[in-house]
C-alpha positions in Angstrom: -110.3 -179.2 -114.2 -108.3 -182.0 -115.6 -104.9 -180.6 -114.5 -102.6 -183.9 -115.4 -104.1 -184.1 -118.7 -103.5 -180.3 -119.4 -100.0 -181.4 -118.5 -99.8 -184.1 -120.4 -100.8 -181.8 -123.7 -98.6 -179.4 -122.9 -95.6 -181.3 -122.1 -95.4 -182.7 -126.0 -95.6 -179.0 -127.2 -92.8 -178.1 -125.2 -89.1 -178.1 -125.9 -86.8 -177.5 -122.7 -83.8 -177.2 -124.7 -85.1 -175.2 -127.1 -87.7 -172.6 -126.0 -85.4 -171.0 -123.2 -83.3 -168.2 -123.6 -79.1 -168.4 -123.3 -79.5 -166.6 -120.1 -82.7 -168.9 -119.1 -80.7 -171.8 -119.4 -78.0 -170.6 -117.3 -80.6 -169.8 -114.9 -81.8 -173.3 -114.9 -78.3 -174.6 -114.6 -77.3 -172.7 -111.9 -81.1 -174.0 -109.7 -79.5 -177.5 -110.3 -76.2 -176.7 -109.3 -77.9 -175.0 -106.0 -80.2 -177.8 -104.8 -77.1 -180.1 -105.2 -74.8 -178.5 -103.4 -77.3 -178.7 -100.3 -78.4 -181.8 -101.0 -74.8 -182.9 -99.8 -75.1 -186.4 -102.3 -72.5 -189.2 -101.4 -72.7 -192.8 -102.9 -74.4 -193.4 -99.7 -77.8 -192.0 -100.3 -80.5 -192.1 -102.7 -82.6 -189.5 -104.4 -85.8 -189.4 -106.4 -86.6 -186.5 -108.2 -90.5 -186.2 -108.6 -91.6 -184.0 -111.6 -88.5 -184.2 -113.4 -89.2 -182.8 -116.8 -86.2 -183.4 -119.3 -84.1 -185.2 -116.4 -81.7 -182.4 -116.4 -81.2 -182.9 -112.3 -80.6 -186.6 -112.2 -78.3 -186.4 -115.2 -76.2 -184.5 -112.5 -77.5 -186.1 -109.2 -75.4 -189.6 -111.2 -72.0 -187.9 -110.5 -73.0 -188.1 -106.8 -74.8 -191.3 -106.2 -75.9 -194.0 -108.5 -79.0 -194.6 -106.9 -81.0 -192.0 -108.5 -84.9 -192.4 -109.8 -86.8 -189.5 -111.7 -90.2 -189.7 -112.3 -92.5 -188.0 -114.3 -96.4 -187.9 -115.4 -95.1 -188.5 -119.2 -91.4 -189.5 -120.4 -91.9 -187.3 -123.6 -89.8 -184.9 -122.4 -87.2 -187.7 -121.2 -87.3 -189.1 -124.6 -86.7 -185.8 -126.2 -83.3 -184.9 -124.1 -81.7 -188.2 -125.2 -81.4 -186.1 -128.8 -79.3 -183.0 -126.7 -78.0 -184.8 -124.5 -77.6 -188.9 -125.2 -78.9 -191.6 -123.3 -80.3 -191.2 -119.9 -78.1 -192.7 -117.3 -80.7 -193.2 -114.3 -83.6 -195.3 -113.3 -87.4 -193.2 -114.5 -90.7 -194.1 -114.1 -94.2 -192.4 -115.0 -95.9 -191.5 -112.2 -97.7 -188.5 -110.4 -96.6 -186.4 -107.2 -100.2 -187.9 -105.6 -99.4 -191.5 -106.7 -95.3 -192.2 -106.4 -94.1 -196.1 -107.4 -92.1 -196.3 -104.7 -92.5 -198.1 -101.3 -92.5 -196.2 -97.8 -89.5 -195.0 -96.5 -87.4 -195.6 -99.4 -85.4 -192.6 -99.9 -82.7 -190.1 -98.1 -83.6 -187.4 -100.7 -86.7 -186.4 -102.6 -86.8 -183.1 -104.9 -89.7 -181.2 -106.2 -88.5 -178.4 -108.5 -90.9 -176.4 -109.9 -93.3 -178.2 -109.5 -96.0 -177.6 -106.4 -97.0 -174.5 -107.9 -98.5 -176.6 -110.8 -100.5 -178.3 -108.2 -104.4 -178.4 -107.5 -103.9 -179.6 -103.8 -100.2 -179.2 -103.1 -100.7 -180.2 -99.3 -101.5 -184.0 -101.0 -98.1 -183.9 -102.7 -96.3 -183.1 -100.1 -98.2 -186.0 -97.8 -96.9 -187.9 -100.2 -93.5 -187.2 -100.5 -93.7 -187.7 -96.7 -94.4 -190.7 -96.9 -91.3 -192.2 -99.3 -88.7 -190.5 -97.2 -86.5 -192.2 -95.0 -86.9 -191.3 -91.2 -84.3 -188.5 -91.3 -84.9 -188.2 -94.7 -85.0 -184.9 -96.3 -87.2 -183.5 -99.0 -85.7 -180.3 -100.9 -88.0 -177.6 -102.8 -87.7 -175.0 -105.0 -91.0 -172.6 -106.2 -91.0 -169.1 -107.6 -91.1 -166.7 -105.3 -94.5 -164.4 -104.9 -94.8 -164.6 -108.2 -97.3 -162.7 -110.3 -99.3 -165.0 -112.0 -100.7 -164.0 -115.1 -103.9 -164.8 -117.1 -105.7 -165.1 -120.2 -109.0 -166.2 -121.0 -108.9 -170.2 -122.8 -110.3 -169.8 -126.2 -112.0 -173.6 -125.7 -114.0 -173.4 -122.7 -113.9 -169.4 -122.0 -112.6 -169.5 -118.3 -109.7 -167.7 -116.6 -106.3 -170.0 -117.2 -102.8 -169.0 -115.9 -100.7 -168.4 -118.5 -97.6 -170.6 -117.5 -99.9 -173.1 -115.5 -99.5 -171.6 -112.3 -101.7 -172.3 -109.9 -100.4 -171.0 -106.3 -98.0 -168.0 -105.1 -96.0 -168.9 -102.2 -93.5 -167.0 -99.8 -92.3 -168.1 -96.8 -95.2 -168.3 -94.3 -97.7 -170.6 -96.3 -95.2 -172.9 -98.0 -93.6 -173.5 -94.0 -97.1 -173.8 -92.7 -98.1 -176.9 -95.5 -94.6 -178.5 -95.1 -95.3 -178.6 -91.3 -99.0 -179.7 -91.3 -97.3 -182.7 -93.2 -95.4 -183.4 -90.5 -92.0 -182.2 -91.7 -89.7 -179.7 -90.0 -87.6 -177.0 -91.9 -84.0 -176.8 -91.8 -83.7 -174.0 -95.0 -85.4 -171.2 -96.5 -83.3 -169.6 -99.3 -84.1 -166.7 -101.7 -82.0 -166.9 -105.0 -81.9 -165.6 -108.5 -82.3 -161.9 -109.0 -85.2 -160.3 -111.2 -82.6 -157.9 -112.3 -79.9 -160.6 -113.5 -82.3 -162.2 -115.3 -84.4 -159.6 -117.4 -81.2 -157.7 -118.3 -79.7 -161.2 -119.3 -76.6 -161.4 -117.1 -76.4 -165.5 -116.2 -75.4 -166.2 -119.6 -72.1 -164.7 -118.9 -72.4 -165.3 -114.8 -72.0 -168.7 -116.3 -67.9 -168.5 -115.5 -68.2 -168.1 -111.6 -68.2 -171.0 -109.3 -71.5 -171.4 -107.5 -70.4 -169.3 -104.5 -69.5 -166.3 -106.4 -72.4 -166.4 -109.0 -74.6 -166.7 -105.1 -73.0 -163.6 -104.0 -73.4 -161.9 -107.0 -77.1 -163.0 -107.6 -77.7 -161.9 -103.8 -75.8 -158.4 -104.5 -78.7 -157.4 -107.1 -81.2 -158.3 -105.0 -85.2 -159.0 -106.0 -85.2 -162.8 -105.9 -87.5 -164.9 -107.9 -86.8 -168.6 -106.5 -87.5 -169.9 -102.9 -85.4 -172.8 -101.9 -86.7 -174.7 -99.3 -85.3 -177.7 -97.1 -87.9 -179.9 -95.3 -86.6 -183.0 -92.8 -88.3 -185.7 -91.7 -88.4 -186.7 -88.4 
């Protein structure tokens, strides 16, 4: 299984801005807005955001700290937000979770959104990730919550493939037991955006409350799909 070049093919037939729903996009909004408010940026710190897609967290992370660096296994999708968005306003580099370009110890802040769940060995990932923090540092996570993967058989070689490239479920017990065999300790385990909000469509009119309210309101309707989880380094 070549997982990174499945994600490679798949990245350039994807269009973030395009192939989400109103109330999808509010949804992925309102993750940024979350992981930012705990990430507590000041011009102080630095962040890296590993896996970063269309660049959609950096763009904001910039209004916190300029020293921000996104990388990605392809800059397709980097490239392709400069048309919705205009031109990219932090440092990227192509790179993989198990390989980052960036020295040990170089960072207060690392991010992984959406992103372990994609991964063949996610306990390598997060090794890594170790390993670029600052002592002190902290590394902040967010993975769909025991999700129900689905499959469908691959018309090319026959086998079993997950249907949104999902490759793990996780819920609180195994994703603190591989963040602490890596050495980290956790500080936060947060459940977030209802089931309910989302099928019935609500976040594209949510859109209007601060992040607090649209919190209590998500927690209110209960069934959360997202796990947020924060991970320091001793």
């Amino acid at each position: 299984m070549n997982i990174e070049k499945y994600y490679l093919t798949d990245n350039k037939n994807y269009n973030y801005f395009e192939s989400l729903s109103p109330s999808q996009f509010e949804e992925e909004k309102r993750r940024i807005q979350l992981i930012l408010k705990l990430a507590h940026l000041n011009g102080n710190k630095s962040l890296i955001d590993i896996g970063t897609g269309p660049g959609w967290l950096p763009r904001e992370a910039r209004k916190y700290t300029k020293d921000v660096l996104a990388i990605d296994v392809s800059d397709y999708q980097i490239n392709l937000s400069e048309k919705y968005i205009g031109k990219s306003n932090f440092k990227f580099r192509e790179g993989s979770i198990y390989n980052i370009p960036a020295r040990k110890n170089s960072f207060d802040i690392a991010v992984t959104s959406e992103v372990i769940e994609h991964l063949e060995k996610p306990e390598k990932g997060i090794v890594e990730v170790y390993r670029i923090l600052k002592s002190n540092g902290k590394l902040i996570i967010t993975v769909p919550y025991r999700e129900k993967i689905h499959y469908t058989i691959c018309m090319h070689c026959l086998k079993q493939t997950s249907v949104n490239g999902h490759l793990h479920i996780f819920d609180r017990k195994n994703i603190s037991a591989i963040l602490r065999n890596s050495g980290f300790t956790i500080e936060t385990i947060k459940l977030f955006e209802s089931k309910i909000t989302s099928v019935l469509g609500l976040n594209q009119y949510l859109k209007i409350l601060p992040i607090s309210w649209w919190l209590s309101v998500d927690k209110l309707f209960g069934k959360p799909q997202k796990m947020l989880i924060i991970a320091k380094k001793p």
